[in-house]
C-alpha positions as CSV (number, residue, x, y, z in Angstrom):
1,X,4.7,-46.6,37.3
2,X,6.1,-49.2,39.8
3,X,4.2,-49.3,43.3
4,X,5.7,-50.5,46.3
5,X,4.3,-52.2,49.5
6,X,6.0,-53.2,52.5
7,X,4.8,-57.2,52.9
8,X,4.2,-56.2,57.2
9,X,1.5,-53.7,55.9
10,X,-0.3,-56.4,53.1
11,X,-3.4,-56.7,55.0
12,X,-6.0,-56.9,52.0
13,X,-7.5,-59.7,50.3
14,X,-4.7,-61.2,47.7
15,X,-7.6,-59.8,44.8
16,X,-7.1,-56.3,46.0
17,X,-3.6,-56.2,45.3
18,X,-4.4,-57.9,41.9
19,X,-6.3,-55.1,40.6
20,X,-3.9,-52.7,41.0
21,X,-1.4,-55.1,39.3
22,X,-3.4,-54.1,36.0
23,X,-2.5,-50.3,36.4
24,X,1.4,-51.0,37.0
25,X,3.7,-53.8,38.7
26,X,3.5,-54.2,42.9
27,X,7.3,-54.4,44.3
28,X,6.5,-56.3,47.7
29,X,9.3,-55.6,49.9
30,X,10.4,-56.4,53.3
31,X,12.7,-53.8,55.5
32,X,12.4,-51.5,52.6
33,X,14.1,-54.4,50.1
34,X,12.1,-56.1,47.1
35,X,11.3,-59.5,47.9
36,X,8.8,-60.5,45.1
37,X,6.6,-58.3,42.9
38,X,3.0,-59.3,41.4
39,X,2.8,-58.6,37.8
40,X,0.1,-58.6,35.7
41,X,0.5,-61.3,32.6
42,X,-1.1,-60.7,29.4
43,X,-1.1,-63.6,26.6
44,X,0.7,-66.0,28.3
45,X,-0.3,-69.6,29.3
46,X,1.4,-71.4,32.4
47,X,3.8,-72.8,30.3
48,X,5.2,-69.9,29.3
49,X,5.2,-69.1,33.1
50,X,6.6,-71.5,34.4
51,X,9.4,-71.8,31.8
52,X,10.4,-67.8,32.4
53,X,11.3,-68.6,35.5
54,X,13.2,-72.0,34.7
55,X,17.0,-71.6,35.6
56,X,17.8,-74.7,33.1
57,X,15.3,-73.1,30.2
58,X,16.8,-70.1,30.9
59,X,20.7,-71.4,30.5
60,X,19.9,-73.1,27.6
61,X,18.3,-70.0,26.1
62,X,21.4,-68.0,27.2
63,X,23.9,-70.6,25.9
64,X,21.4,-70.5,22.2
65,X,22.1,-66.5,22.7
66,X,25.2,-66.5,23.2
67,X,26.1,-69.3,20.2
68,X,24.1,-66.9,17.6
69,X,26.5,-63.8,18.6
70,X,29.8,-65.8,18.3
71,X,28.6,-67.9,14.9
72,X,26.1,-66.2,13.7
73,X,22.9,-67.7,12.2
74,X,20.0,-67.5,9.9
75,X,18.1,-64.8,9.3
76,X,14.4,-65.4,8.9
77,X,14.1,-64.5,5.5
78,X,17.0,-67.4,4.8
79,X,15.1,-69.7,7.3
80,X,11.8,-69.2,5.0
81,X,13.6,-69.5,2.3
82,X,14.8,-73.0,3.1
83,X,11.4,-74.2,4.3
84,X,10.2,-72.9,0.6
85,X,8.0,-70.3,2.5
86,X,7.4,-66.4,1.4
């Protein structure tokens, strides 16, 4: 479940609102509107981060997406195949 808080009322220490991140997602908001939300990550590095929230990664992925649904692709059994694996 999704908690909210309204950023005017965020008065405790940054950790405090950390914590509760590992029970479900905070939705800061500002007038009642989300603004930003602090998530809890779990097996991620800063790479993968910082590359979620990459407008050019993100195209590119898109663009990669959208290519596989127009021409089709490899499956991964034919991709392991190919590269001689099981």
């Amino acid at each position: 479940m999704t908690t909210t808080l309204e950023v005017a009322e965020a008065n405790e220490p940054l950790a405090t609102y950390v914590e509760q991140t590992k029970l479900a997602p905070l939705v800061l908001t500002e007038n009642g509107q989300p603004v930003a939300v602090i998530v809890a990550i779990h097996n991620a590095d800063m790479e993968t981060v910082s590359l979620s929230q990459n407008p050019e990664f993100l195209a590119i992925i898109e663009r990669s997406r959208q290519r596989q649904k127009e021409d089709g692709g490899l499956s991964s059994d034919e991709v392991r195949r190919r590269l001689g694996l099981r």
